[in-house]
C-alpha positions in Angstrom: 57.0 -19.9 -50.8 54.0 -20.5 -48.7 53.6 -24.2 -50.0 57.4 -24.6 -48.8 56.9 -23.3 -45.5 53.5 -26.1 -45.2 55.7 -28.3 -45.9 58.7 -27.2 -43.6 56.3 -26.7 -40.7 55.1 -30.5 -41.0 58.0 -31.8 -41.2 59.4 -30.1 -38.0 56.5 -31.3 -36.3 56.4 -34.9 -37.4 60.5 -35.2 -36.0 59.5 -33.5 -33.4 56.5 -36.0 -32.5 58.5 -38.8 -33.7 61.7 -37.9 -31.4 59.4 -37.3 -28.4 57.4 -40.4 -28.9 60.9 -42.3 -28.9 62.4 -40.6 -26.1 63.2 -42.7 -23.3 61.7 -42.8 -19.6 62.6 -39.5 -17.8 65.2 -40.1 -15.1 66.3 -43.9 -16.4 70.2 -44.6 -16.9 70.7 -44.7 -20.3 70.6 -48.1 -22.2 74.5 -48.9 -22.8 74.1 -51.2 -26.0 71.1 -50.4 -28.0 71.4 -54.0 -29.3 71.7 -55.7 -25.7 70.0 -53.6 -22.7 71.5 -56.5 -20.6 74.9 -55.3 -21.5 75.4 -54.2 -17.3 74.6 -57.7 -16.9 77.9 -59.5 -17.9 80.0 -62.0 -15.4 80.7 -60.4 -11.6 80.7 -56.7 -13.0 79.3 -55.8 -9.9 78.5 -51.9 -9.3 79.9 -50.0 -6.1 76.8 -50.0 -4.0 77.2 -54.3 -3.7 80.9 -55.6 -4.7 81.4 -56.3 -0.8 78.1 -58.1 -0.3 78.2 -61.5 0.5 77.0 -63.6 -2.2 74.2 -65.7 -0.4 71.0 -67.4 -1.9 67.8 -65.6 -0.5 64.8 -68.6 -0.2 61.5 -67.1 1.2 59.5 -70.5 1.9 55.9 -69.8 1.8 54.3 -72.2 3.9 56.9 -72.2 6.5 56.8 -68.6 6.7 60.6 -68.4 7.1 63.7 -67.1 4.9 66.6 -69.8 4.3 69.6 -68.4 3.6 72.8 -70.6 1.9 76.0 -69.5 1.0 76.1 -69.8 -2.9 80.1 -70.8 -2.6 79.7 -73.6 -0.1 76.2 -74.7 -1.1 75.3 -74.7 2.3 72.8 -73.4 4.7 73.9 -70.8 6.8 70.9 -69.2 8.6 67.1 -69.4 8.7 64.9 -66.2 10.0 61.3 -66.4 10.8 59.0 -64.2 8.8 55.3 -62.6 8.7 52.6 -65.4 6.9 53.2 -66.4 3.3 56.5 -65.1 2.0 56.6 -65.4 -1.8 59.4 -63.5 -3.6 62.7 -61.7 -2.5 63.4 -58.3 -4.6 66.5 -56.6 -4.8 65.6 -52.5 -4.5 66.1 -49.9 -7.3 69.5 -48.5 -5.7 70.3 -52.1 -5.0 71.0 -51.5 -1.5 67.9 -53.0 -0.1 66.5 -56.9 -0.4 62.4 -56.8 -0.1 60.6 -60.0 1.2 57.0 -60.3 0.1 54.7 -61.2 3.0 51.8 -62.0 0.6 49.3 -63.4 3.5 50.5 -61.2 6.0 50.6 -58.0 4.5 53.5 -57.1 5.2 57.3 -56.1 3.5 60.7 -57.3 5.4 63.8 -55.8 4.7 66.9 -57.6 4.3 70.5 -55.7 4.8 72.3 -57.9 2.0 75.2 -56.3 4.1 75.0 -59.2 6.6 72.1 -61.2 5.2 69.9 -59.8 8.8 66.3 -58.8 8.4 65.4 -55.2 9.4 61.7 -53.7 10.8 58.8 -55.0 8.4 56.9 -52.2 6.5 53.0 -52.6 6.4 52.0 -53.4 2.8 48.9 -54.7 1.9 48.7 -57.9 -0.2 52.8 -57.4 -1.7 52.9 -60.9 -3.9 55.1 -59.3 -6.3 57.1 -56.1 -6.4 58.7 -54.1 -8.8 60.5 -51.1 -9.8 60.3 -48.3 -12.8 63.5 -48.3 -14.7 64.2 -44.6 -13.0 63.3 -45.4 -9.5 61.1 -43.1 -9.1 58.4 -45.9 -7.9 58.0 -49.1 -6.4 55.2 -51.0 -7.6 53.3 -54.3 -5.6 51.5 -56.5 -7.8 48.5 -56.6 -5.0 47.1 -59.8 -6.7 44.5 -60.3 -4.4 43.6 -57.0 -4.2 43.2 -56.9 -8.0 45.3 -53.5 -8.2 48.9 -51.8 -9.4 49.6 -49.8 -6.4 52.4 -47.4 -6.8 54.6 -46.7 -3.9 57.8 -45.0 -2.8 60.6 -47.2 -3.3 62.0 -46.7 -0.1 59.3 -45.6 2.4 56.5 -47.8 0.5 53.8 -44.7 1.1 51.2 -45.4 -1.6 51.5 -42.9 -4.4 48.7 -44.3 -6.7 46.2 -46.9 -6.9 45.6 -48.6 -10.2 43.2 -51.1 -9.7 43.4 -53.9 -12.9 39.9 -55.7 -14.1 41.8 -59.3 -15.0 42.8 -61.5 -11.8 46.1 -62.9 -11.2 48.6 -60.1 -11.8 52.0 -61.0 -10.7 54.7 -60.7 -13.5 56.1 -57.7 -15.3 58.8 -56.4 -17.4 59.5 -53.2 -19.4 60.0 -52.1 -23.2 63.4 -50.6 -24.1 62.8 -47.2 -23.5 61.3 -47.7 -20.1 58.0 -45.9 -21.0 55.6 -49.3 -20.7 55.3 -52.5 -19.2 53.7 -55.5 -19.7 52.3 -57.2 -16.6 50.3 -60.9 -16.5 47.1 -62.1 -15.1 47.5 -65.7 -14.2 43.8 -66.4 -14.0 42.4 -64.7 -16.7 44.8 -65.6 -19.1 45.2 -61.9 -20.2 48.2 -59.5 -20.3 48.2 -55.6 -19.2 50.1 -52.9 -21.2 51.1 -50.3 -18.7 51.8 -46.1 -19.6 54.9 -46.0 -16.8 54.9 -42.1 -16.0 51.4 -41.9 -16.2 50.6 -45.0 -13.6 47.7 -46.3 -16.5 46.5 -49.3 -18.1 46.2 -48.8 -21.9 45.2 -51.9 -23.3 44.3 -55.5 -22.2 44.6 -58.6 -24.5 44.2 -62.4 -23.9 46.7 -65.0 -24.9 44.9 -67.5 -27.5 43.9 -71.1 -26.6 45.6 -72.8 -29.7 48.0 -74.8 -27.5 45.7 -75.7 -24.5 42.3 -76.8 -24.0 42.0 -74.5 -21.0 42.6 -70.9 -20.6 46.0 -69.9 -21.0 48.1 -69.2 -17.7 50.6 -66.5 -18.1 53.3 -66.5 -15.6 57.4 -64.6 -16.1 57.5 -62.0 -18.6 61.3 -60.9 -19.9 62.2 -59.3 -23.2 64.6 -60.2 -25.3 68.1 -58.2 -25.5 67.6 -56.1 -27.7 64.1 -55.0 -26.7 62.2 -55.9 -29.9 60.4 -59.5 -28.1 58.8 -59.9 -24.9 58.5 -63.9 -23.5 55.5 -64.8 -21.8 55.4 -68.0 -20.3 52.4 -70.0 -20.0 51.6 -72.8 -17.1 48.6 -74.5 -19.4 50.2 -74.0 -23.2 53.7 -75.3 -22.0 55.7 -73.0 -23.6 56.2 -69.4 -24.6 54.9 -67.0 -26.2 55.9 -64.3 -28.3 55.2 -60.8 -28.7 56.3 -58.3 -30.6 57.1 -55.0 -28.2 55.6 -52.6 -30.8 52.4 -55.0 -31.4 50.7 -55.8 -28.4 48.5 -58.6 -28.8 50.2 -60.6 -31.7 51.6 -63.9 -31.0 53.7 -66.9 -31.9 54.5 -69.6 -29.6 57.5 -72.2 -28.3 57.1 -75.4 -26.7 59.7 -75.8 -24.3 58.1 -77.9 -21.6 55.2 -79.1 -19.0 53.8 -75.9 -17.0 56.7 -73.2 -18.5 57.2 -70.8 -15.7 60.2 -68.6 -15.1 62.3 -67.0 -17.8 65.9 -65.7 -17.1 68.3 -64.1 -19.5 72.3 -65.5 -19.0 75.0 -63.7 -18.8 76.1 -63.0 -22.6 72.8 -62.4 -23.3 72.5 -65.4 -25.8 70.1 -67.8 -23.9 67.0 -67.4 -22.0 66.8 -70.2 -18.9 62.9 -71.6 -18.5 62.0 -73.5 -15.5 59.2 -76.7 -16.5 57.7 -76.8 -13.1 55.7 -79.6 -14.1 58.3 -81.9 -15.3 61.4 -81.2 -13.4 63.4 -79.4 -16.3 64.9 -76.3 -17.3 64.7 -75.0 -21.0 67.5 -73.1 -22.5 66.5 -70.7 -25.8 68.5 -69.3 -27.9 67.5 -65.5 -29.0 68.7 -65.5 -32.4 66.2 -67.8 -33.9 63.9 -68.6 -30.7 65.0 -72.6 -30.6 65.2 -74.7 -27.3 69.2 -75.8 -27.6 69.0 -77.9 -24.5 66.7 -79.8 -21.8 68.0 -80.4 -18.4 66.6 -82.8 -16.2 66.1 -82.8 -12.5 67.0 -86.7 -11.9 63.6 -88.2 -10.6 61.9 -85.2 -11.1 61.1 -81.8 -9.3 59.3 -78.5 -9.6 61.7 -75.7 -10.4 59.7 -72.6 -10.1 61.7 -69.0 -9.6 65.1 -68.2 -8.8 68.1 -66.8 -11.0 71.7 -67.1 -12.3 75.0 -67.1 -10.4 77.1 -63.9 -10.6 79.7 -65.7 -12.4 77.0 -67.0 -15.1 77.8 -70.4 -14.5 74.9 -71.9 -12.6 71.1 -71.7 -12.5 69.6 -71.6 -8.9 65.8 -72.7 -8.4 63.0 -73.1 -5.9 61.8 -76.2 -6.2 58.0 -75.3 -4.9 56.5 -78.7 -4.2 59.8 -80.6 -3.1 61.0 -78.1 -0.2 64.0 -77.8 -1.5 66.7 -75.5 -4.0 67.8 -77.1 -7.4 71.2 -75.9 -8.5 72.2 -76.4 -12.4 75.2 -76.3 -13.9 74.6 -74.2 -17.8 78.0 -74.3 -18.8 78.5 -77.8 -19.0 74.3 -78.2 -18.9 73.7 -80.4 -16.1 72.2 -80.6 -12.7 74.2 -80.6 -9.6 72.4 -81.1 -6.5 69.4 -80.2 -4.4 69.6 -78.1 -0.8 67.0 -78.7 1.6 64.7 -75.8 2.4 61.9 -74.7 4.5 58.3 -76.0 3.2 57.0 -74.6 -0.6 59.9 -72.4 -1.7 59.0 -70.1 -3.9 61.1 -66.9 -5.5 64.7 -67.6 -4.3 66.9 -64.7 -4.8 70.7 -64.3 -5.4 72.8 -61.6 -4.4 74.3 -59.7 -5.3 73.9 -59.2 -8.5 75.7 -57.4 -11.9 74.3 -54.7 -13.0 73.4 -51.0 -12.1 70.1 -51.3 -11.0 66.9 -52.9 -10.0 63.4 -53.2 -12.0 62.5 -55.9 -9.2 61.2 -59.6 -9.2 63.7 -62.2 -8.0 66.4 -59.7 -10.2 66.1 -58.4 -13.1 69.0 -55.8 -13.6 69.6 -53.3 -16.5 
């Protein structure tokens, strides 16, 4: 009788270890399709809080240190709004009612009212290259690159909550695991990727990307995971492609070639594809999930440098800063060609649309669960 009850006890305590282990972040919406945490995501399925919102391009132009603004229907530019030094990336808010621009160089944040498209009082924040958002909203989270730190903030206010300062240089990317609990962040300049305990604000474990595909030290850039939360992308400026990575074994890699400086990843509409900007060559990527192969090369005609950006609503066209050429590429993925460039301010940089499907905000230039 005693033997069974050992062996009871053990058992209730492994499922019970097991089941809190698995359990998902405290206060996140619950994944809809364990198979596809993008399922929110599909064409104009647009929650409440935006439906009205006028569906405009947001392009913050870094050394013009101004915010071009063009109507994504018309392909035209319909206003331009000065801004504090170095603008870098617009970020849609957790609650989606907020667009955040990041004043790298001069420290500061400017709201947008995606209302009207009209920039509101700009918080003091110091060195906001990138900002994110835990999958509950409990925290906003500025990838202070500079500063070499994870500083956790309230996501409306931006009162700092935690420091985390980081040992690598170059953070700027991030994106979570399934269950919200961690997220993997990149350090451009050391080559190395964090893994990140979410509710307790820490930095587990470091690792750096090999060197089989480049002479010089890797350059991690985007990070996205797949659909159905098993892969996380990496994409690499110096190996010119990405790598893979299973969720549940950080550190262990394979890699895709998909072209010259590989630098933004974004996940289309059905979930099928993943769009990858080739800054260095003036092409977008498109890989399929279900066996990781590049189905298609687009082109800029002449060449270009498509950096960040994101996908129309509707799923039909890829929008793109192009960083070195002043201006915005538009492609078309359905029938996988390029349409035009807009004119911008000088050195655009992490152009966002809006809105957006979905039912809330981790952050970057949109990523929406």
């Amino acid at each position: 009788m005693r033997k069974k009850f050992v062996i009871l006890l053990a058992l209730t305590f492994l499922g019970s270890s097991v089941a809190t282990a698995s359990a998902p972040l405290a206060g996140m919406p619950p994944v809809l399709d364990q198979n596809d945490i993008y399922a929110a995501d599909r064409p104009n399925q647009f929650s409440d809080v935006v439906k009205n919102f006028p569906q405009i391009a947001y392009v913050p132009n870094h050394t013009s240190n101004s915010l071009t603004e063009i109507d994504i229907k018309t392909m035209k530019v319909i206003a331009t709004y000065p801004m504090k030094r170095g603008p870098q990336h617009v970020v849609p808010s957790w609650d989606l009612k907020t667009l955040w621009v990041n004043n790298n160089e001069g420290n500061y944040l400017t709201p947008i009212n995606p209302a009207n498209g009209k920039p509101g009082k700009p918080v003091y924040v110091h060195d906001p290259y990138n900002l994110y958002f835990t999958p509950n909203g409990k925290y906003a989270i500025v990838m202070a690159e500079a500063d070499q730190q994870l500083v956790f903030r309230d996501p409306h206010t931006m009162a700092i909550k935690k420091v985390v300062p980081v040992t690598c240089k170059g953070l700027n990317h991030a994106d979570w695991t399934k269950d919200g609990n961690y997220f993997v962040a990149t350090c451009e300049f050391t080559g190395q990727l964090l893994w990140v305990n979410t509710a307790k604000m820490k930095v587990e474990k470091y690792t750096t990307l090999p060197r089989t595909h480049s002479k010089n030290l890797p350059m991690p850039q985007d990070v996205k995971i797949s659909p159905d939360g098993s892969t996380f992308y990496i994409a690499d400026m110096m190996s010119n492609g990405v790598w893979t990575m299973p969720a549940d074994n950080f550190g262990k890699f394979g890699f895709i070639p998909t072209g010259l400086e590989a630098h933004g990843l974004y996940v289309t509409r059905d979930s099928k594809y993943m769009v990858i900007s080739n800054r260095g060559e003036g092409s977008i990527s498109l890989l399929r999930f279900s066996d990781n192969k590049i189905v298609s090369k687009i082109k800029i005609p002449g060449g270009g440098s498509p950096d960040m950006g994101g996908i129309t609503a509707d799923g039909k066209q890829f929008w793109v800063s192009g960083r070195y050429n002043a201006v915005v590429y538009v492609f078309d993925l359905e029938n996988r060609k390029f349409i035009k460039s807009i004119k911008v301010g000088k050195e655009p940089h992490g152009l966002s649309l809006y809105p957006q499907p979905g039912r809330y905000s981790i952050g970057h230039t949109g990523i929406f669960r």
